[in-house]
Backbone as CSV, one residue per row, in Angstrom:
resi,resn,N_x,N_y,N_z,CA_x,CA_y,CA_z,C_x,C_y,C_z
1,UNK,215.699,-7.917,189.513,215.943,-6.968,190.590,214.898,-5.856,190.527
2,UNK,214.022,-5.387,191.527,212.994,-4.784,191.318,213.658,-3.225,191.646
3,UNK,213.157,-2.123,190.593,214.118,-0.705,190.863,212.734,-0.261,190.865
4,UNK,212.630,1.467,191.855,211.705,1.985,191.957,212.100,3.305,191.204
5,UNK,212.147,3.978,190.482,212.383,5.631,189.882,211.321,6.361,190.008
6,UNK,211.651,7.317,191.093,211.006,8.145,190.890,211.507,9.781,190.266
7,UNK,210.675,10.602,189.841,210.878,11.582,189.094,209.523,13.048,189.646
8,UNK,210.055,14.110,189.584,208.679,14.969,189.543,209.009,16.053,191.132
9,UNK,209.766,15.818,191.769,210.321,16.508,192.723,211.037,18.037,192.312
10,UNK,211.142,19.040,193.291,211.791,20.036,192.810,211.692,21.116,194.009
11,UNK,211.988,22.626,193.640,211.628,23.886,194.434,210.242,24.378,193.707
12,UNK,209.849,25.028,194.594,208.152,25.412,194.336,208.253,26.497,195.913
13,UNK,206.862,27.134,195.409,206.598,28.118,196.030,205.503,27.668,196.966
14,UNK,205.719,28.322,198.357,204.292,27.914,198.805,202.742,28.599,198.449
15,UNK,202.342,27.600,198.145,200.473,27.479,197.631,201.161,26.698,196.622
16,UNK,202.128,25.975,195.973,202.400,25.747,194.804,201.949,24.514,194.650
17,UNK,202.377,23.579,193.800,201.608,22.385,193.096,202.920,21.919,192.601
18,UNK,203.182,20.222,192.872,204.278,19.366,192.214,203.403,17.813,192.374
19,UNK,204.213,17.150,190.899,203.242,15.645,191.273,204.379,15.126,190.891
20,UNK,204.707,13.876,192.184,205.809,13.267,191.632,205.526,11.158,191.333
21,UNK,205.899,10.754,190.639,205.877,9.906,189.760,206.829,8.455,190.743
22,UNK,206.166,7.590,190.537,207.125,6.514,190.554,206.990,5.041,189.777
23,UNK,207.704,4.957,189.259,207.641,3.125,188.290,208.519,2.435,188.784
24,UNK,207.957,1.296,189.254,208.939,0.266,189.335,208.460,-1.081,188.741
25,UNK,209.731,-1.675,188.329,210.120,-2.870,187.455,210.964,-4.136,187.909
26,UNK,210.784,-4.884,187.778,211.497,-6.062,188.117,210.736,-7.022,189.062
27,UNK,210.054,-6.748,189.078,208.921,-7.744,190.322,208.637,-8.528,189.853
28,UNK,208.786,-10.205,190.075,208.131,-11.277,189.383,206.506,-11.292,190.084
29,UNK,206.435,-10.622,191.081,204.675,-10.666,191.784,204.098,-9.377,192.088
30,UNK,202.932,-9.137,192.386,202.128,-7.961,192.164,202.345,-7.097,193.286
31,UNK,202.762,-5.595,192.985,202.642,-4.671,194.341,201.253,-4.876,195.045
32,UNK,201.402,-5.221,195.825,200.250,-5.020,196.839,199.658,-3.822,197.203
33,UNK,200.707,-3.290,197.871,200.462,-1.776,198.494,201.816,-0.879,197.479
34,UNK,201.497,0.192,197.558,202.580,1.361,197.019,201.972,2.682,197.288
35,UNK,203.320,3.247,197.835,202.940,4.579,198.364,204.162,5.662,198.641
36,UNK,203.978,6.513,199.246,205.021,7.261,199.302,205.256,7.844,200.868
37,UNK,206.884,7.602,201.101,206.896,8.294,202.675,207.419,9.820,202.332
38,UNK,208.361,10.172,203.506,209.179,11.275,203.402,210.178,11.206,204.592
39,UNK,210.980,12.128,204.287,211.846,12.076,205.515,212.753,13.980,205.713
40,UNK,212.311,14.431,206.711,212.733,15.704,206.799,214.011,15.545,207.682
41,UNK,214.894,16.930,207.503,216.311,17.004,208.268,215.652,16.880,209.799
42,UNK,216.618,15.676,210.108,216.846,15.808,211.665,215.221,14.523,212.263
43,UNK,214.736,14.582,210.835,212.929,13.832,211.552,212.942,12.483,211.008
44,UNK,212.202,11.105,211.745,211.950,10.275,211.223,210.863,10.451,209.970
45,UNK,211.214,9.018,208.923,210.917,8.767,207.798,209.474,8.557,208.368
46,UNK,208.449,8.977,207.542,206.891,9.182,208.116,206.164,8.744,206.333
47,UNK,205.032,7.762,206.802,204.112,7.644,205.825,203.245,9.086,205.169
48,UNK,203.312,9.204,204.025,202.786,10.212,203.571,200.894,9.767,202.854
49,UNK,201.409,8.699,201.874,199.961,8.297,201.564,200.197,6.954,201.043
50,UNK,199.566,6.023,200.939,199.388,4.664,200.524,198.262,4.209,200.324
51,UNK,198.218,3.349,198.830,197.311,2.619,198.236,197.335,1.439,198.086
52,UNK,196.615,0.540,198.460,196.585,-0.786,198.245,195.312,-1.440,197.495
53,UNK,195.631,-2.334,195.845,195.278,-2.454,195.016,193.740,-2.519,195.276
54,UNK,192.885,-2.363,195.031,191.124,-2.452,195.376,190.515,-2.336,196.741
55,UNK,191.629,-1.602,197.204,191.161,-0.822,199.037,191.824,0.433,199.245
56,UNK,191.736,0.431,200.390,191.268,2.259,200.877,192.675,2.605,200.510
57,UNK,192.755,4.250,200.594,193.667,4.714,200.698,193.690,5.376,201.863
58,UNK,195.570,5.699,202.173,195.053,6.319,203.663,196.384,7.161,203.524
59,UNK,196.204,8.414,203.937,196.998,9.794,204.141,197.479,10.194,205.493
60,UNK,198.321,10.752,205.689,198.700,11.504,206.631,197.915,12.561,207.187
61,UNK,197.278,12.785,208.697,196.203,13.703,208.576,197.624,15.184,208.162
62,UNK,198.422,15.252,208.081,198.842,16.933,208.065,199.132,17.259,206.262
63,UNK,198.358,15.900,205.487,198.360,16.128,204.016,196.919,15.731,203.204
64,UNK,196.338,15.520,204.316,194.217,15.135,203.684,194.110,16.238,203.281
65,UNK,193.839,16.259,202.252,192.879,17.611,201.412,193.967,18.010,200.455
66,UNK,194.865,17.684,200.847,195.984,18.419,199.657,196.874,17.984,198.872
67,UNK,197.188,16.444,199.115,197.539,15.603,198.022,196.765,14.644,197.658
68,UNK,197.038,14.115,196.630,195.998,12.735,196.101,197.005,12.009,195.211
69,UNK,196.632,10.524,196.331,197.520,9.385,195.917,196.850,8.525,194.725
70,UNK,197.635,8.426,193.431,196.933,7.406,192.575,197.803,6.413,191.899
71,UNK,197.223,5.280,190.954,198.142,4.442,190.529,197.664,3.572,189.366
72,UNK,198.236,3.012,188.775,198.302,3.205,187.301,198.888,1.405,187.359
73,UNK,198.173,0.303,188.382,198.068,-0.971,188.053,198.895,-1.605,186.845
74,UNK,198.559,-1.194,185.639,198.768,-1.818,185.014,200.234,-1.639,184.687
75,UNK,200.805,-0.457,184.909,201.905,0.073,184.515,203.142,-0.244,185.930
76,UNK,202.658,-0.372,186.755,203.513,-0.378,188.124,203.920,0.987,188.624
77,UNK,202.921,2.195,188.358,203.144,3.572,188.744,202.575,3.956,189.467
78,UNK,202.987,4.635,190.327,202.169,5.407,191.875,202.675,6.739,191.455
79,UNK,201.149,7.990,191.769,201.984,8.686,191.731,201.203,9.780,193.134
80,UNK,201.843,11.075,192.997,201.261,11.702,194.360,201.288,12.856,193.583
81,UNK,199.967,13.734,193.554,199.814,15.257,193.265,199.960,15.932,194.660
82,UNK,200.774,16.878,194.464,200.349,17.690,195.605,200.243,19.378,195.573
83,UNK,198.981,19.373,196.354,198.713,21.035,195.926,198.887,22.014,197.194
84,UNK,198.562,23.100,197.436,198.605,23.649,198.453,199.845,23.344,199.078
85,UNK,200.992,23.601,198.723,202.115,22.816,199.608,202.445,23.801,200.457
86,UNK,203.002,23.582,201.563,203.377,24.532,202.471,205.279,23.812,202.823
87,UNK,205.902,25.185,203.259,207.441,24.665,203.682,207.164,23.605,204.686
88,UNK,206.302,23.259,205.380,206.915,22.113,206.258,206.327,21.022,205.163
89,UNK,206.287,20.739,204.599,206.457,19.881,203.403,207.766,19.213,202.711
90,UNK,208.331,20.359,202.479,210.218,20.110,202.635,210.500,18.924,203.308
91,UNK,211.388,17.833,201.951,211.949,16.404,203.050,212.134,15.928,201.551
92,UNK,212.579,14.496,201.748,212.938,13.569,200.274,211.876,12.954,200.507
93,UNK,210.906,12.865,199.501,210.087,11.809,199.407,210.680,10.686,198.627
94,UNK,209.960,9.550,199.382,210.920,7.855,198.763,209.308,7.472,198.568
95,UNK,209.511,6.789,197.413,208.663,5.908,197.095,208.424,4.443,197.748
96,UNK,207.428,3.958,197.967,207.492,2.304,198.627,206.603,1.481,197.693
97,UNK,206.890,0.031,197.717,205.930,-0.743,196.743,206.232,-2.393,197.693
98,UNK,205.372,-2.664,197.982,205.466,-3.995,199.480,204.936,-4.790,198.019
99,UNK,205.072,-6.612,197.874,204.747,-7.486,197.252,204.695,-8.762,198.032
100,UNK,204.342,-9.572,197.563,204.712,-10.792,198.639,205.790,-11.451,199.024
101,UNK,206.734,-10.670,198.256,208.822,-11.258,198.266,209.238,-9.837,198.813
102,UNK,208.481,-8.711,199.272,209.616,-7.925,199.823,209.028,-6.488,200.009
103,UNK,209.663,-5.586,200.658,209.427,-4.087,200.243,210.277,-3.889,200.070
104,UNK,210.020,-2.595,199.234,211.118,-2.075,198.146,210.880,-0.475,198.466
105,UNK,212.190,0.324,198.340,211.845,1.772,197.930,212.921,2.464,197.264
106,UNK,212.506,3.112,196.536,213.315,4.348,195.520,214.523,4.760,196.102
107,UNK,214.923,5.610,195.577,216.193,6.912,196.081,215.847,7.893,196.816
108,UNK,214.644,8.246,196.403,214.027,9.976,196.734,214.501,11.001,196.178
109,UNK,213.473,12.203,196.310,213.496,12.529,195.412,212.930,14.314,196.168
110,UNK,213.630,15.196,196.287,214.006,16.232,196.535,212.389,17.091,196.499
111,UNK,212.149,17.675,197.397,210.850,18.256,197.300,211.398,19.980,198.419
112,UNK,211.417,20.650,198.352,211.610,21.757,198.534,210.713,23.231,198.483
113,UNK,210.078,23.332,199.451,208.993,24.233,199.234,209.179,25.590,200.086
114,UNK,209.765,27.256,199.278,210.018,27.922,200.240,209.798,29.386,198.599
115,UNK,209.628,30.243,199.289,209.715,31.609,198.782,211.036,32.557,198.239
């Protein structure tokens, strides 16, 4: 059964900095792509950034310059730094990991950015 955990979410200040983490396990075949969405009160669930194994990465233009998506192949970890955060940032980020049997995503994981 493939589980995604993620970890690294929280309250922060704006200009602040949080990097949140995700591993997942149980996959008999290789993530392809893995990345992370979000989902704010009241808004559809929106791609935030995604990597796919030895090609591009691609961001959300209202988060280019201020997070950076990376991943850790060998381990099955994606993770997302993010700097400069501003309150409309605020939402659960869920982790995603697509393979050739399925997509998969996390719980989410609480991101909260206010003064």
């Amino acid at each position: 059964q493939v589980q995604l955990v993620e970890s690294g979410g929280g309250l922060v200040q704006p200009g602040g900095s949080l990097r949140l983490s995700c591993a997942a396990s149980g996959s008999r075949s290789r993530f392809r792509t893995m990345g992370w969405y979000r989902q704010a009160p009241g808004k559809q669930r929106e791609l935030v950034a995604a990597t796919t194994g030895g090609g591009p990465t691609n961001y959300a233009d209202s988060v280019k310059g201020r997070f950076t998506i990376s991943r850790d192949n060998g381990q099955n970890t994606v993770y997302l730094q993010m700097n400069s955060l501003k309150p409309e940032d605020t939402a659960v980020y869920y982790c995603n990991a697509i393979s050739i049997i399925g997509n998969y995503w996390g719980q989410g994981t609480q991101v909260t950015v206010s003064s």
